[in-house]
Structure formats: structure tokens, C-alpha cells
MDTraj code that builds the backbone (N, CA, C; nanometers):
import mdtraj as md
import numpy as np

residues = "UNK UNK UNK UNK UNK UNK UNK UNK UNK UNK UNK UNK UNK UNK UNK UNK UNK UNK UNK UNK UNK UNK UNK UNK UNK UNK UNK UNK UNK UNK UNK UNK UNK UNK UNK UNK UNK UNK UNK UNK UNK UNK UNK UNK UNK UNK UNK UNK UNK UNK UNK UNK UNK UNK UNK UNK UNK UNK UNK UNK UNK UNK UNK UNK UNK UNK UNK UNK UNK UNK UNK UNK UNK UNK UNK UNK UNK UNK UNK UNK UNK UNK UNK UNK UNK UNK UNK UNK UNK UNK UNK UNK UNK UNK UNK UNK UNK UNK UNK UNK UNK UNK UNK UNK UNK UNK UNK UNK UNK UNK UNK UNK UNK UNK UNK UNK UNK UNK UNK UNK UNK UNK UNK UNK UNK UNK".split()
xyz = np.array([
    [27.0479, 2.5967, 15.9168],
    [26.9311, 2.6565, 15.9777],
    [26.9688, 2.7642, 16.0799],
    [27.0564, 2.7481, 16.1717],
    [27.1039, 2.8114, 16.2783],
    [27.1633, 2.9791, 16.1628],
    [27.2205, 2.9693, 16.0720],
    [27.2593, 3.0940, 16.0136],
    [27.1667, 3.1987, 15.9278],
    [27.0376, 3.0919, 15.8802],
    [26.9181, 3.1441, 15.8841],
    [26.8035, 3.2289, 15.9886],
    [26.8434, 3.2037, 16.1127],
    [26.7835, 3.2382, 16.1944],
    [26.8904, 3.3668, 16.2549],
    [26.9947, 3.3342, 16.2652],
    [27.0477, 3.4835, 16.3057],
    [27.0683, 3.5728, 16.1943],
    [27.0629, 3.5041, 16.0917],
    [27.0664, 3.6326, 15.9275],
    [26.8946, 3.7049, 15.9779],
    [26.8258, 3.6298, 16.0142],
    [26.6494, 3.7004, 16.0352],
    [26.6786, 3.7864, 16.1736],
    [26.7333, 3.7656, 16.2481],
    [26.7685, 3.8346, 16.3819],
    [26.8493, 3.9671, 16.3708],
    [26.9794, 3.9302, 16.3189],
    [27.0522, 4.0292, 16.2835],
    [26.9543, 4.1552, 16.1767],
    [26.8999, 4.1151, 16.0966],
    [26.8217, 4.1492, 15.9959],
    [26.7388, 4.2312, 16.0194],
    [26.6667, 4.1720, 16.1438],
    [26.5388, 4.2973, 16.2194],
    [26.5855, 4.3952, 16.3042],
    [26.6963, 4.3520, 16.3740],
    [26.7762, 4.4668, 16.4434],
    [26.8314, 4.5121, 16.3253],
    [26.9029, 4.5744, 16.1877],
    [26.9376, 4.6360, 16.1091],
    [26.8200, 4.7300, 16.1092],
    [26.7021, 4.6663, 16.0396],
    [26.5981, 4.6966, 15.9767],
    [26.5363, 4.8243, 16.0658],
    [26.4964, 4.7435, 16.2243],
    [26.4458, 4.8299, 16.3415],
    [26.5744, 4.9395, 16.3718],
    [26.6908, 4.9629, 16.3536],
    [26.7586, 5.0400, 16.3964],
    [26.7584, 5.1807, 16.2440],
    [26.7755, 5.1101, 16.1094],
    [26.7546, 5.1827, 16.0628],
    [26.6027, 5.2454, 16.0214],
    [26.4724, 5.2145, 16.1041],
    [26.3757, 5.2573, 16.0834],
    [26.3494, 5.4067, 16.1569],
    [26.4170, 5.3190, 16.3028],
    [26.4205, 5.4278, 16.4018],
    [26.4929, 5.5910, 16.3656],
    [26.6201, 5.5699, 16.3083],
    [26.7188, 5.6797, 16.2553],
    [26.5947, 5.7519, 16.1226],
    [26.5887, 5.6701, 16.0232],
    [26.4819, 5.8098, 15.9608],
    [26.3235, 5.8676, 16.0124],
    [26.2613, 5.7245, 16.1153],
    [26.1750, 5.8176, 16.1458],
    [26.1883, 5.9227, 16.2857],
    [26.3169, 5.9027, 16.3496],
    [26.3202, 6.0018, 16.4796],
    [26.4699, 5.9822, 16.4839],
    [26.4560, 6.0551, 16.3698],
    [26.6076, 6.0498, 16.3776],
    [26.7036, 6.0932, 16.5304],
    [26.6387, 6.2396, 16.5390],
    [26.6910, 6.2839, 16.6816],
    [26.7267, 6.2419, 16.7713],
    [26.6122, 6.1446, 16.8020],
    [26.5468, 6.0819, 16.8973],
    [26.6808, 5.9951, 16.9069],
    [26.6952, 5.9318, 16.8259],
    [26.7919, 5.8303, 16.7609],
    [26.9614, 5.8737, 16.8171],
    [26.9742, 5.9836, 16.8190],
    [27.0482, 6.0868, 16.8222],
    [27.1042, 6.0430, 16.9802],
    [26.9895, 6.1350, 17.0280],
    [27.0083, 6.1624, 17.1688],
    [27.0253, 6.0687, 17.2635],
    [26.9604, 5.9629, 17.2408],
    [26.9578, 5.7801, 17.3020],
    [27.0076, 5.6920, 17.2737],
    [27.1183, 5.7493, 17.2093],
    [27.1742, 5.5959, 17.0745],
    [27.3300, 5.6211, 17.1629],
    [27.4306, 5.5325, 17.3266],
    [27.5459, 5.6264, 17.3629],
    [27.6625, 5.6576, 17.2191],
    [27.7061, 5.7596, 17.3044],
    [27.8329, 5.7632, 17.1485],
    [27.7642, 5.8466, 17.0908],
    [27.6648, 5.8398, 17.0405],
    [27.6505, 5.9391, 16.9087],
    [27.6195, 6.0548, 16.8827],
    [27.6240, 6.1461, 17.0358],
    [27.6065, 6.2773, 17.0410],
    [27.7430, 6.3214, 17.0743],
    [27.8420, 6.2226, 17.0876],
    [27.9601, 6.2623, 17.1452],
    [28.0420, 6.2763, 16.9907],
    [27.9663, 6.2903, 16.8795],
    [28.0508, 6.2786, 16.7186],
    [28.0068, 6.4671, 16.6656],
    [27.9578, 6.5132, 16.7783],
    [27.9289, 6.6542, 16.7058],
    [27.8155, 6.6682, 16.6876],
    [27.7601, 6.8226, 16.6440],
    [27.6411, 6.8267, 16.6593],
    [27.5164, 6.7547, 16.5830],
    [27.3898, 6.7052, 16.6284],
    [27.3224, 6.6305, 16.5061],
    [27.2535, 6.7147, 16.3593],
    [27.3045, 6.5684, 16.2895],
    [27.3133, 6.6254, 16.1300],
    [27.1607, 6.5082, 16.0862],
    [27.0761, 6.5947, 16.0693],
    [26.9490, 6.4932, 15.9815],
    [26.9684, 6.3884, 15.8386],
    [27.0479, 6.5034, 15.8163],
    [27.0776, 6.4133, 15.6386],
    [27.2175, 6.3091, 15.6738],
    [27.2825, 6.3428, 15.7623],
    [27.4075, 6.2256, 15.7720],
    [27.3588, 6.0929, 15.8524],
    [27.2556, 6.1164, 15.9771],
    [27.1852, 6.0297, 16.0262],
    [27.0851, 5.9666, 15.9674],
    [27.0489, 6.0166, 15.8099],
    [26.8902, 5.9470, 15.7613],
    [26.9660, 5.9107, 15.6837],
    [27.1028, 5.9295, 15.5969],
    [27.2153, 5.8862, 15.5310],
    [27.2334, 5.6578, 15.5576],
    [27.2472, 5.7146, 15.6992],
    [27.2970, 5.5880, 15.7547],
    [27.1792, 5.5270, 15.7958],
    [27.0852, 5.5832, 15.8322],
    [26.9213, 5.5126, 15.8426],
    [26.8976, 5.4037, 15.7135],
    [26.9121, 5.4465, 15.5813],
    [26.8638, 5.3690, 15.4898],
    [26.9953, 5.2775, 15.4483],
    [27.0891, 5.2896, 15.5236],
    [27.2270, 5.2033, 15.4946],
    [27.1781, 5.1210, 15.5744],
    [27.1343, 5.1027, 15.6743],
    [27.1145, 4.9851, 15.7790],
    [26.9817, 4.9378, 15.7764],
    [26.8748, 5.0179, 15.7020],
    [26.7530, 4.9617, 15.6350],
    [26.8003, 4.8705, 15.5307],
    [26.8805, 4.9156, 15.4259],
    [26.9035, 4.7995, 15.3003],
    [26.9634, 4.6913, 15.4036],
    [27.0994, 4.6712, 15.4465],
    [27.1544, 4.6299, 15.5290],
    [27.0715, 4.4754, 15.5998],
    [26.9914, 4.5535, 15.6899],
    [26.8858, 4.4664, 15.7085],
    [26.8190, 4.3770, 15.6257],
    [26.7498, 4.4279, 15.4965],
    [26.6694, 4.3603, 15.4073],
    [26.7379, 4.2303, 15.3273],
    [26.8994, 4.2941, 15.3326],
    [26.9865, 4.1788, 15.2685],
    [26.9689, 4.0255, 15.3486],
    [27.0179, 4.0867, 15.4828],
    [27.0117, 3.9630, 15.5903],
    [26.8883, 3.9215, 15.6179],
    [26.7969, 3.9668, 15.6136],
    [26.6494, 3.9096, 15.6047],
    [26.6221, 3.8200, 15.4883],
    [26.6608, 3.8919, 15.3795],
    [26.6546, 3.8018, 15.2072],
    [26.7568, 3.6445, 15.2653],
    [26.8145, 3.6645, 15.3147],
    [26.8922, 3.5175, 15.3722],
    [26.7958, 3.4351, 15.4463],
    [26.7623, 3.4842, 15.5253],
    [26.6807, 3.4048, 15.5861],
    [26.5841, 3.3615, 15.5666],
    [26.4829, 3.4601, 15.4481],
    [26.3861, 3.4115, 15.3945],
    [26.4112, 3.2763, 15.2509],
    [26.5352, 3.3401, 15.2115],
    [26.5608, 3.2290, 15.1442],
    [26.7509, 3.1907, 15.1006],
    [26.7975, 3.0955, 15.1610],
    [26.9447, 3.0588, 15.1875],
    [26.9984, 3.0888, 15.0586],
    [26.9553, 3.0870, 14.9479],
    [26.9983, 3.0927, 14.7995],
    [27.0276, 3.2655, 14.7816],
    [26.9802, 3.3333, 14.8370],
    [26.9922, 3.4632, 14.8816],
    [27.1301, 3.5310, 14.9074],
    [27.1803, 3.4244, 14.9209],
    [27.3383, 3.4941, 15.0026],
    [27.4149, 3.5819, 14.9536],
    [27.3953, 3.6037, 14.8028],
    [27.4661, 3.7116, 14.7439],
    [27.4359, 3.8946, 14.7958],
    [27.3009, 3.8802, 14.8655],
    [27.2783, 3.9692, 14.8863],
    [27.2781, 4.0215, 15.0579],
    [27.2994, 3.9252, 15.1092],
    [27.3001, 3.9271, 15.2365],
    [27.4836, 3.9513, 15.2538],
    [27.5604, 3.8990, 15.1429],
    [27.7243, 3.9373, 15.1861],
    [27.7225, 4.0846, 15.1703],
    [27.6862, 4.1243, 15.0722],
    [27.6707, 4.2972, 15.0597],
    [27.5967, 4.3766, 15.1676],
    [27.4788, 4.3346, 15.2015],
    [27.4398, 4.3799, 15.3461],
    [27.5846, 4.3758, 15.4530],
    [27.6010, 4.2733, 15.4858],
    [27.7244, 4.2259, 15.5848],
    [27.8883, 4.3430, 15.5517],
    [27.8701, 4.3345, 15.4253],
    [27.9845, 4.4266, 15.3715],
    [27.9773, 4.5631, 15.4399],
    [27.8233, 4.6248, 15.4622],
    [27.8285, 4.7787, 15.5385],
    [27.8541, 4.7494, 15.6664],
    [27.7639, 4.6310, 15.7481],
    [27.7940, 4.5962, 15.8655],
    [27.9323, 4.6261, 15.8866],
    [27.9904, 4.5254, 15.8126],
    [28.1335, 4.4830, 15.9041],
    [28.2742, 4.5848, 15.8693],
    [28.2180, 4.6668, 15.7877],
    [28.3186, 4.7894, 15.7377],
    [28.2531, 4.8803, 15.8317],
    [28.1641, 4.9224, 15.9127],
    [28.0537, 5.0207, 16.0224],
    [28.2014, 4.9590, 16.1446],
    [28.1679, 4.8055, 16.1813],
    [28.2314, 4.7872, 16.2681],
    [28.3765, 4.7693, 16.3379],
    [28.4037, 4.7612, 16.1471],
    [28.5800, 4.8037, 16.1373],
    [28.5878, 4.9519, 16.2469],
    [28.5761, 5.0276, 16.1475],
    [28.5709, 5.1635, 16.2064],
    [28.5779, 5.1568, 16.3624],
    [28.4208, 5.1029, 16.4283],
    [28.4533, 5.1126, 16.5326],
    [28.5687, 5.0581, 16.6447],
    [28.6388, 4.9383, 16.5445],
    [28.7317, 4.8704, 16.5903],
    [28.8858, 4.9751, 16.6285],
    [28.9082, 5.0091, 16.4763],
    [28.9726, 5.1100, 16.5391],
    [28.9378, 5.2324, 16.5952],
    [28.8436, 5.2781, 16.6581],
    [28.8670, 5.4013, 16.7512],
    [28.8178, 5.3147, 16.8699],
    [28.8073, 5.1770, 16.8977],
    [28.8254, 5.1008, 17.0097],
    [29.0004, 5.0779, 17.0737],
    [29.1022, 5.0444, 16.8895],
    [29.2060, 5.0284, 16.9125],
    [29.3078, 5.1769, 16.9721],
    [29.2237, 5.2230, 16.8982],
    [29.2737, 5.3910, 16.9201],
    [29.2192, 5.4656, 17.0408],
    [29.1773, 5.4130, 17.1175],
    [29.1212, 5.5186, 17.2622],
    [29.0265, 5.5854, 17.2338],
    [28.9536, 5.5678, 17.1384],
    [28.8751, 5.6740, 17.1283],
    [28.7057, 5.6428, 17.1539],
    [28.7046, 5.5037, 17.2358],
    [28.6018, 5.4704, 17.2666],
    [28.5637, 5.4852, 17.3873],
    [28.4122, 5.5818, 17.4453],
    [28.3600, 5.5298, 17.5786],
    [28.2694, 5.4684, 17.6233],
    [28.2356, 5.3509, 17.5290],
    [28.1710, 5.2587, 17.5783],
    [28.1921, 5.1190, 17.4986],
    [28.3157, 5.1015, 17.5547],
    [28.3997, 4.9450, 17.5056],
    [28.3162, 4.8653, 17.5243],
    [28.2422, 4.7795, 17.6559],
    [28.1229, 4.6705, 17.6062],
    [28.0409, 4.6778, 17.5149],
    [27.9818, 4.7836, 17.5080],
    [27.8648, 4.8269, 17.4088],
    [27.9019, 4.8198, 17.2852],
    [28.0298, 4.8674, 17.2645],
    [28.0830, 4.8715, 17.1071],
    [28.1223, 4.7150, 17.0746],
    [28.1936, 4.6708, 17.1492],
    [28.2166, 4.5075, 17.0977],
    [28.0805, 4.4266, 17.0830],
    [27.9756, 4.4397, 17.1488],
    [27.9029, 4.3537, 17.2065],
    [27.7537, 4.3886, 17.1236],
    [27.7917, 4.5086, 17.1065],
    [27.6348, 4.5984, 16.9959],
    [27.7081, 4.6450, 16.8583],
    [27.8567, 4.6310, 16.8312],
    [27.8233, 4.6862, 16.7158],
    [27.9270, 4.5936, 16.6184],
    [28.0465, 4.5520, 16.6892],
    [28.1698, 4.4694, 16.6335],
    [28.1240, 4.2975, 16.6180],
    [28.0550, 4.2975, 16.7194],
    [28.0298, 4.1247, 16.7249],
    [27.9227, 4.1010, 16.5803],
    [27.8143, 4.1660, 16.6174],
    [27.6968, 4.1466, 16.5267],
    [27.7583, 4.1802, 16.3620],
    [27.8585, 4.2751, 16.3388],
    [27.9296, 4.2542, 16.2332],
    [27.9560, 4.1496, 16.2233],
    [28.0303, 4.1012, 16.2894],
    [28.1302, 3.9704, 16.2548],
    [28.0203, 3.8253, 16.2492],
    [27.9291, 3.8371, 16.2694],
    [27.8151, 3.7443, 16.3006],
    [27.7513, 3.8180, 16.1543],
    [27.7004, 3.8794, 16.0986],
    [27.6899, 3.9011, 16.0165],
    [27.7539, 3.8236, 15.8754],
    [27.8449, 3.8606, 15.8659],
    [27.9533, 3.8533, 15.7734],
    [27.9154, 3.6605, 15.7235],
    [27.9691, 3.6400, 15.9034],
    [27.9514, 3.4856, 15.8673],
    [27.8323, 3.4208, 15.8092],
    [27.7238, 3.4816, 15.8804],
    [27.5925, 3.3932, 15.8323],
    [27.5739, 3.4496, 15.6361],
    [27.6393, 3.5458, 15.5996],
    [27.6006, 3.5878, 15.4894],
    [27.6703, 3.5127, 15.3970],
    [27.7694, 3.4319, 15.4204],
    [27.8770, 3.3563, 15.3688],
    [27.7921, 3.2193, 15.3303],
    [27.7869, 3.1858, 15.2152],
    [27.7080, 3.0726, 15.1161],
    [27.7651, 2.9039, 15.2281],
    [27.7003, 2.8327, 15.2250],
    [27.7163, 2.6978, 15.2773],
    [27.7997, 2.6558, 15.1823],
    [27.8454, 2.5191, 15.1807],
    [27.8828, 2.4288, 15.1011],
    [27.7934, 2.3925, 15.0130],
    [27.7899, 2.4293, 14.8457],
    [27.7088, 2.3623, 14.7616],
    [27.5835, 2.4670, 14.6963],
    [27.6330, 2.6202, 14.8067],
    [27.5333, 2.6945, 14.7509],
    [27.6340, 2.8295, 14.6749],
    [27.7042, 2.8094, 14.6407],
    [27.7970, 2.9236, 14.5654],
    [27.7634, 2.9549, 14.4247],
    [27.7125, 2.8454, 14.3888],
    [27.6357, 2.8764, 14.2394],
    [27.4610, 2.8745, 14.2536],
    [27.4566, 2.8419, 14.3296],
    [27.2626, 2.8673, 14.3782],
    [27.1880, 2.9861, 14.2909],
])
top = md.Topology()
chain = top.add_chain()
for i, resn in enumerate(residues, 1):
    res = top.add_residue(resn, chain, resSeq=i)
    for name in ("N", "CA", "C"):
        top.add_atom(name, md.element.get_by_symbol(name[0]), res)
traj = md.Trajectory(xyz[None], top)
């Protein structure tokens, strides 16, 4: 139950983050730290990743709405936690300026991800 409820959590923050990026995107842009510091803003690379973290979301939501789901919630988790690789290394690499924020908003919830998307005991053939 407990991995159901953060697959629905994790899920709406995906969902709400990638809603925000295609409908303001800019907006998204300018308020999001870090992400004006990657160069100038690009609409189609930001609405790119808008509907990556919209599907994203819907996977981990499909978990929660129903545990038998999990095949689709690991593939959600798969963009997550490859998003948060990345940020891992330009955490490992210096190239981060905002180390809490990145572990804590973008590396953890990967890794929390990943796990809840991972089938229980007994549901691998579900």
C-alpha cells in the first residue's frame, strides 16, 4: 500500500510538472532554479521534456491506480531515474548550483520512483 501511495504522489508531481512545462513553458523556464543556467530557452526542447514527464507521471499513477500496473510504471521510472542519473553526475562533476535541491527534488524522487515501480512478490506475472 505504502508504494501505491507514493507511485500516486510521485505521479502527480510528474504529471503537474510536466503540465506546467507545455502549458507555460517559459514560465517554467524562468522559475524552475538551474534551468536558465543550461542556455537560452528552447520551446520545443522544454515541451520535448513536458510530455516525457507527463507520460512519466501517468505510468506511476497507472501503479497506483492499479498494483498489476507495474510494467508501466518501471518505464515511467526508467525516464525518471536516467533524468536523475544525469543530474548525478554534473552533481559528481561540479557542475551543480543547487546540490539540496538536486538530491532532494530531482535524484531522490528518481530513486523512489524506480522502487515503487518495481512489482511486489507474486506480482511479476500479474
Amino acid at each position: 500500500m505504502v508504494k501505491r501511495w507514493i507511485a500516486g504522489l510521485l505521479g502527480a508531481m510528474a504529471i503537474g510538472n510536466g503540465l506546467f512545462m507545455l502549458i507555460a513553458g517559459q514560465q517554467w523556464y524562468l522559475t524552475t532554479p538551474g534551468a536558465s543556467d543550461t542556455g537560452p530557452y528552447n520551446f520545443h526542447f522544454v515541451a520535448d521534456i513536458g510530455v516525457a514527464f507527463l507520460v512519466s507521471g501517468a505510468g506511476l499513477a497507472a501503479r497506483a491506480w492499479r498494483p498489476r500496473y507495474w510494467p508501466a510504471a518501471l518505464t515511467a521510472a526508467g525516464f525518471l531515474f536516467g533524468h536523475g542519473l544525469i543530474h548525478v553526475a554534473g552533481l559528481l562533476g561540479g557542475h551543480a548550483h543547487y546540490v539540496i535541491l538536486e538530491w532532494v527534488g530531482i535524484v531522490a524522487p528518481a530513486a523512489l520512483a524506480l522502487w515503487v515501480a518495481l512489482p511486489e512478490k507474486g506480482q511479476r506475472h500479474a
